[in-house]
C-alpha positions as CSV (number, residue, x, y, z in Angstrom):
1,X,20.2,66.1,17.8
2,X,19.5,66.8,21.5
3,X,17.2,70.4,19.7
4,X,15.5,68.2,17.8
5,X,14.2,66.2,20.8
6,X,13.9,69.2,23.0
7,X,12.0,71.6,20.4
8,X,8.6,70.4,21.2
9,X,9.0,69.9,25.3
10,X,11.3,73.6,25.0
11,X,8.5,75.0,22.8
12,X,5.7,73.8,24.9
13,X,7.5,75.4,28.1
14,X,7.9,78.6,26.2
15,X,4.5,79.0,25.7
16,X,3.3,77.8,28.7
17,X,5.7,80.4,30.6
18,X,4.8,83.4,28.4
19,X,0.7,82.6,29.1
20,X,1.4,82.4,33.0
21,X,3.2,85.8,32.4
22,X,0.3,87.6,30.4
23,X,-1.8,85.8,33.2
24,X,0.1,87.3,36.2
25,X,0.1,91.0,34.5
26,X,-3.6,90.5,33.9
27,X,-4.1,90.1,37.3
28,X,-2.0,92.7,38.3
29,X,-3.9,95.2,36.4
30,X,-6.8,93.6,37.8
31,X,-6.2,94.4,41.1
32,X,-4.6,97.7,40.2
33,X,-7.6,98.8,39.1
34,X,-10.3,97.7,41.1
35,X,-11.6,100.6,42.5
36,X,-12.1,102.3,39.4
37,X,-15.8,103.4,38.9
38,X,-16.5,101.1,35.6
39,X,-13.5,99.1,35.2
40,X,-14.4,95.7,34.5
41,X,-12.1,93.0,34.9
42,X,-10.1,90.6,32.4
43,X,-9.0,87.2,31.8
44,X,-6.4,85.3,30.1
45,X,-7.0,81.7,28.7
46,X,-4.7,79.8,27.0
47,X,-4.9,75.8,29.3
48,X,-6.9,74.9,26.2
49,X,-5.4,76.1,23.5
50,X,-1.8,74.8,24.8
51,X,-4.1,71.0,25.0
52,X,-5.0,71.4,21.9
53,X,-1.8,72.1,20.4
54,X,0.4,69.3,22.2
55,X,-2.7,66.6,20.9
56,X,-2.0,68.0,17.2
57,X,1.1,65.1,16.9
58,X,3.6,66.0,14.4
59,X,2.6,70.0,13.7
60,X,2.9,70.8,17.7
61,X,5.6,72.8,17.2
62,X,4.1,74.8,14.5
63,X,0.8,74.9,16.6
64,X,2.5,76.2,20.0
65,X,4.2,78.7,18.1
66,X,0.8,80.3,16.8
67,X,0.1,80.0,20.2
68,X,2.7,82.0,21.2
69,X,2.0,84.7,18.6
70,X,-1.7,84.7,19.7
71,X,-0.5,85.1,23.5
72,X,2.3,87.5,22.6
73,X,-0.7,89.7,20.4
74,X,-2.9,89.3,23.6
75,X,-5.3,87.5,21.4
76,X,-6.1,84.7,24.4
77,X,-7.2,88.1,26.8
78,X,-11.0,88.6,27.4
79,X,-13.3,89.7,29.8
80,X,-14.4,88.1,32.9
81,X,-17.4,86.6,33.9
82,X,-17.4,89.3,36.8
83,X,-18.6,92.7,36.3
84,X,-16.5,93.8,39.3
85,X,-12.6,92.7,40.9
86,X,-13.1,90.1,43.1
87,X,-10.0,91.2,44.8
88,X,-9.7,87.7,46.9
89,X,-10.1,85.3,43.8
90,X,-7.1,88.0,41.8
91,X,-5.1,86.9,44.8
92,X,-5.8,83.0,44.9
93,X,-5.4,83.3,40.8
94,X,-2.1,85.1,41.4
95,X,-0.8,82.1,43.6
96,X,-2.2,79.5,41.6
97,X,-0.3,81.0,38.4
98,X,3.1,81.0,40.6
99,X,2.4,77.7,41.6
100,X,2.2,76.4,37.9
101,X,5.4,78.8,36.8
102,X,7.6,77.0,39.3
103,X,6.5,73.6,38.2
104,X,7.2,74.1,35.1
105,X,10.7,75.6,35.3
106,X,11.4,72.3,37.8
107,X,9.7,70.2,34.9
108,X,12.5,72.1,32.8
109,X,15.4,71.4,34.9
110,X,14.9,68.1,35.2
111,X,14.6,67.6,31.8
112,X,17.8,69.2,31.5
113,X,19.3,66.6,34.1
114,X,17.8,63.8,32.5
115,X,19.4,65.0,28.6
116,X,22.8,65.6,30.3
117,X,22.7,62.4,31.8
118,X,21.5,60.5,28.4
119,X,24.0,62.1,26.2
120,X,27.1,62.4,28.9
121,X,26.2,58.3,30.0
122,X,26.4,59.6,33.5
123,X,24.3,57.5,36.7
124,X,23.4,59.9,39.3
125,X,23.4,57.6,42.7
């Protein structure tokens, strides 16, 4: 019962984890490359699409895990609006997507918590 109630939050996650993980190698090859003669920067966007899934009510599940194939296929990669790496805004990227992984893995634990406590009856004081 308790994988039925998780499946969409646990999906969601999932999805959101694997986006800020295409997002952070993105970045890295950004960066990596930005003093090659030509190379012109890419972006991943998924914020959107994850909304857009979530508000789809009872097919969510189905609808974050075509997200997940999209972002798993690179599908959610395109170019920038730069023509050149702005190395400073990789780096402020970079941080921001750590900032939202680490939310989301302490959004995940205290789920956790909050099932354990539900199905165990356990009161934290």
């Amino acid at each position: 019962m308790s994988g039925v109630l998780l499946s969409p939050v646990k999906t969601a996650a999932e999805v959101a984890l694997d986006a800020l993980a295409l997002e952070q190698k993105q970045i890295a090859n950004n960066i990596a490359n930005s003093n090659t003669p030509g190379f012109k920067p890419a972006h991943v966007s998924f914020e959107q699409a994850i909304a857009q899934a979530l508000q789809q009510g009872d097919g969510s599940v189905d609808q974050l895990q075509r997200l997940k194939q999209d972002i798993a296929s690179g599908a959610l990669t395109g170019k920038s609006q730069f023509s050149e790496v702005q190395v400073d805004l990789e780096m402020a990227k970079l941080n921001e997507v750590v900032l939202h992984y680490q939310a989301i893995l302490e959004g995940m634990a205290k789920y956790g918590s909050l099932n354990k406590m539900a199905i165990s009856g356990e009161v934290s004081r």
